[in-house]
Backbone as CSV, one residue per row, in Angstrom:
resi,resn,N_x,N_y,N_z,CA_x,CA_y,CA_z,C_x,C_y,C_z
1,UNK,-16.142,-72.922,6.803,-15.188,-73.004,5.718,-13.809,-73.353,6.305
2,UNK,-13.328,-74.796,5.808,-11.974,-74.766,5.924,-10.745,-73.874,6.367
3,UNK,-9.674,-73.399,6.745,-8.750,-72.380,6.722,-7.841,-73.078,6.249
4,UNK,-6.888,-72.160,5.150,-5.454,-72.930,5.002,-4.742,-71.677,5.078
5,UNK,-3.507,-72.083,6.110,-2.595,-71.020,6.579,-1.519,-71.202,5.929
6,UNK,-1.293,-69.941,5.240,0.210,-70.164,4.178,1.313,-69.507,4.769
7,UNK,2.461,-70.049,5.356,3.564,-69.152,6.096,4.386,-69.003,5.381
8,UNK,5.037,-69.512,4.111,6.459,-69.085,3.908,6.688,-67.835,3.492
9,UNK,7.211,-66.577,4.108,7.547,-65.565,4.191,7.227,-64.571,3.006
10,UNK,8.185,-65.684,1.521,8.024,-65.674,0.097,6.458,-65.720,-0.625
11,UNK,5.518,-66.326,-0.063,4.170,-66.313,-0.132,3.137,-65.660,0.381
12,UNK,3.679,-64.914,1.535,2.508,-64.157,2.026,2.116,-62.847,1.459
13,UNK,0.807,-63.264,1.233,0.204,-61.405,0.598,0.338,-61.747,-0.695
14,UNK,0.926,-62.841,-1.400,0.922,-62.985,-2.627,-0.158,-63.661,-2.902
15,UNK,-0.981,-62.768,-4.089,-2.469,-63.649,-5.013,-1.832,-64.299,-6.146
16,UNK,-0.901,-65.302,-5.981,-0.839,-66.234,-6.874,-1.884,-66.972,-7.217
17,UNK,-1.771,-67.990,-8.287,-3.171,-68.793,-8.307,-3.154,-69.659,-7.532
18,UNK,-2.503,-70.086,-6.964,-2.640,-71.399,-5.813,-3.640,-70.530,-4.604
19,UNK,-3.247,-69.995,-4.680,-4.745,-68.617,-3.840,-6.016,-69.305,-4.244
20,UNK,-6.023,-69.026,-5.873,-7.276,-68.789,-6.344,-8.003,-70.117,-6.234
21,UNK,-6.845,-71.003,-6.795,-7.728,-72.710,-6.834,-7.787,-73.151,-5.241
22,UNK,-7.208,-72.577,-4.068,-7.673,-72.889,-2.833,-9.003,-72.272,-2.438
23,UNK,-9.146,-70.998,-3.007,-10.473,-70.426,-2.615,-11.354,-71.201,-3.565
24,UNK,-11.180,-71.316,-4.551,-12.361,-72.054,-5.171,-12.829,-73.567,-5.035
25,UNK,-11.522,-74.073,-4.328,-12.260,-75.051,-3.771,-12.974,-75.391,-2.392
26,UNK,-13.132,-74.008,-1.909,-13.623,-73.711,-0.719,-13.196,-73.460,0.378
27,UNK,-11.531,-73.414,0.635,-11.029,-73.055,1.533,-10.654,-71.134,2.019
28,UNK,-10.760,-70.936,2.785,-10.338,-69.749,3.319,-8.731,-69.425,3.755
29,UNK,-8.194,-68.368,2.661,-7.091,-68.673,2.767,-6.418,-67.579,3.415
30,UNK,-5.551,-67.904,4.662,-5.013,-66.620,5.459,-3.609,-67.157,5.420
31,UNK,-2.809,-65.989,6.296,-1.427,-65.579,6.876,-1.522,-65.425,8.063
32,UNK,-0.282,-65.663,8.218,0.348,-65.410,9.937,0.496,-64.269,10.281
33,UNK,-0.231,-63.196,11.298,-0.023,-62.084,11.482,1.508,-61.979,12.559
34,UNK,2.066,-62.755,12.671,3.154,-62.745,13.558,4.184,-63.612,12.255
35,UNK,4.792,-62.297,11.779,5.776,-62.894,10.997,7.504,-63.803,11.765
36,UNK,7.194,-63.194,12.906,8.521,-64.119,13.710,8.186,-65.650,13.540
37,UNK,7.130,-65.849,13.451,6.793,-67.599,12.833,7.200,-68.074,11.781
38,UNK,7.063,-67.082,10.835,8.030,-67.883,9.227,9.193,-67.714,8.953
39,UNK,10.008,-67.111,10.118,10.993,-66.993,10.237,11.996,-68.080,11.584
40,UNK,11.140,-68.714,11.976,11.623,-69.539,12.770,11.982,-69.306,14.109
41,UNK,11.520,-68.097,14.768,11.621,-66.923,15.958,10.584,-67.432,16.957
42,UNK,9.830,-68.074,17.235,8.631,-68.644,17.842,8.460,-69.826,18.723
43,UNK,7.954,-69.236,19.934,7.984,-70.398,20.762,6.546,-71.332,20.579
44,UNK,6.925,-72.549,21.387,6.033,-73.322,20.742,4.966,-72.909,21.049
45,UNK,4.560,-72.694,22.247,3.034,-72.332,22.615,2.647,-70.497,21.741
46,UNK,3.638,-69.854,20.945,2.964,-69.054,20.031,2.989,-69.885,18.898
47,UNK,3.698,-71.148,17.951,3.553,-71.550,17.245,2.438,-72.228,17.221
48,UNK,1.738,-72.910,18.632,0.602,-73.454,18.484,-0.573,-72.083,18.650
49,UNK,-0.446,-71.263,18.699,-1.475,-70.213,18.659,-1.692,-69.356,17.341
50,UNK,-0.911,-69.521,16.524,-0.281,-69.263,15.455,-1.109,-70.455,14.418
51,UNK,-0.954,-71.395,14.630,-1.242,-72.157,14.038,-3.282,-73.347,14.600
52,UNK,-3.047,-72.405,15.373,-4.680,-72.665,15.840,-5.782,-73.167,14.921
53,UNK,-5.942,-72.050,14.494,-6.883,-71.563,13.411,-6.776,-72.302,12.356
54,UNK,-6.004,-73.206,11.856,-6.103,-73.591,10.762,-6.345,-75.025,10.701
55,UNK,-6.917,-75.676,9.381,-7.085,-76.687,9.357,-6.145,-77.547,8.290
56,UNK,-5.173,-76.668,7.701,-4.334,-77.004,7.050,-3.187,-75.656,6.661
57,UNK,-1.743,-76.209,6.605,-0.858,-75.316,6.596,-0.076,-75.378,5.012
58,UNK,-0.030,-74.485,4.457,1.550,-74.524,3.407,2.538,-74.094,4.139
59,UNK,3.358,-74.678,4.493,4.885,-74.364,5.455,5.988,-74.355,4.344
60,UNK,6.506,-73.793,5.067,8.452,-73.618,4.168,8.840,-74.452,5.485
61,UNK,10.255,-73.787,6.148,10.712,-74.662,6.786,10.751,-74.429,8.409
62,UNK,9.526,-74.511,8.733,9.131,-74.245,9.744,9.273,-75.852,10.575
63,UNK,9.425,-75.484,11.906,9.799,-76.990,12.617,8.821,-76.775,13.196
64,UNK,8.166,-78.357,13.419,6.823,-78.972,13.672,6.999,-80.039,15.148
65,UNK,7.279,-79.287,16.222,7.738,-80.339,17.243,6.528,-81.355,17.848
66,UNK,6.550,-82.406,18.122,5.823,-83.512,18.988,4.656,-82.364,19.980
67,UNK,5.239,-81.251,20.464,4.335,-80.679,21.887,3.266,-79.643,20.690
68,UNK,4.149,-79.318,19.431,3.305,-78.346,18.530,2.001,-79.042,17.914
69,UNK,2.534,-79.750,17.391,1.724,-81.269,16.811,0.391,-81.479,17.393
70,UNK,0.574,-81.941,18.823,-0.403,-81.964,19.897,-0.937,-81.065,20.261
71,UNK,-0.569,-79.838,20.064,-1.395,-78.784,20.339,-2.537,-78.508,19.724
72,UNK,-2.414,-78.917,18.281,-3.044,-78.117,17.314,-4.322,-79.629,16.660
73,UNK,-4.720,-79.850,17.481,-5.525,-81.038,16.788,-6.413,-80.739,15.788
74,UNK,-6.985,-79.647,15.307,-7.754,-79.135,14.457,-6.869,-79.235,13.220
75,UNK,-5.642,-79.269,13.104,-4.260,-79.325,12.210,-4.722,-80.507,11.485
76,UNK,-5.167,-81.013,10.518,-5.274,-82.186,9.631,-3.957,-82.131,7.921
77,UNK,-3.281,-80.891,7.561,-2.581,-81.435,6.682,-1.464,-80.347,6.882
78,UNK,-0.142,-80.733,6.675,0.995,-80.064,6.697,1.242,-80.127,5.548
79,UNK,1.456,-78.939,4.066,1.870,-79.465,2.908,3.619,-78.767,3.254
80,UNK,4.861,-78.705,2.643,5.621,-78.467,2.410,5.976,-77.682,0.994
81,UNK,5.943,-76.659,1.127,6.379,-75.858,-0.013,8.182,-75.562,-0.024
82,UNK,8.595,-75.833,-1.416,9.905,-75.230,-1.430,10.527,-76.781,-2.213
């Protein structure tokens, strides 16, 4: 099953329906257990560990550097929330 990792701070732990229509369309939907990441506190090699696991992110305004990018090849969609 897919993962989609939702970081913006404002979203986590929240069962909105964007929850619900992600789970129902089959994705598995988690959080960042290291909240210094949605806060912009994170070095890259925890941002790429952080961001491992997933195969798609909802980000706020999290910075996405060239070395993060490359880290994370399993990474196929960055959406932008906000």
């Amino acid at each position: 099953m897919p993962i989609v990792l939702i970081t913006p701070e404002l979203l986590i732990d929240v069962r909105g329906p964007w929850v619900t229509m992600l789970e129902e369309a089959g994705f598995d939907v988690q959080y960042p257990a290291d909240r210094t990441f949605t806060r912009g506190g994170s070095s890259e090699q925890a941002t790429i560990e952080t961001l491992s696991v997933a195969d798609a992110v909802i980000a706020g305004g999290e910075h996405f550097s060239k070395g993060v990018l490359a880290g994370i090849p399993k990474l196929r969609v960055i959406a932008r929330c906000g």
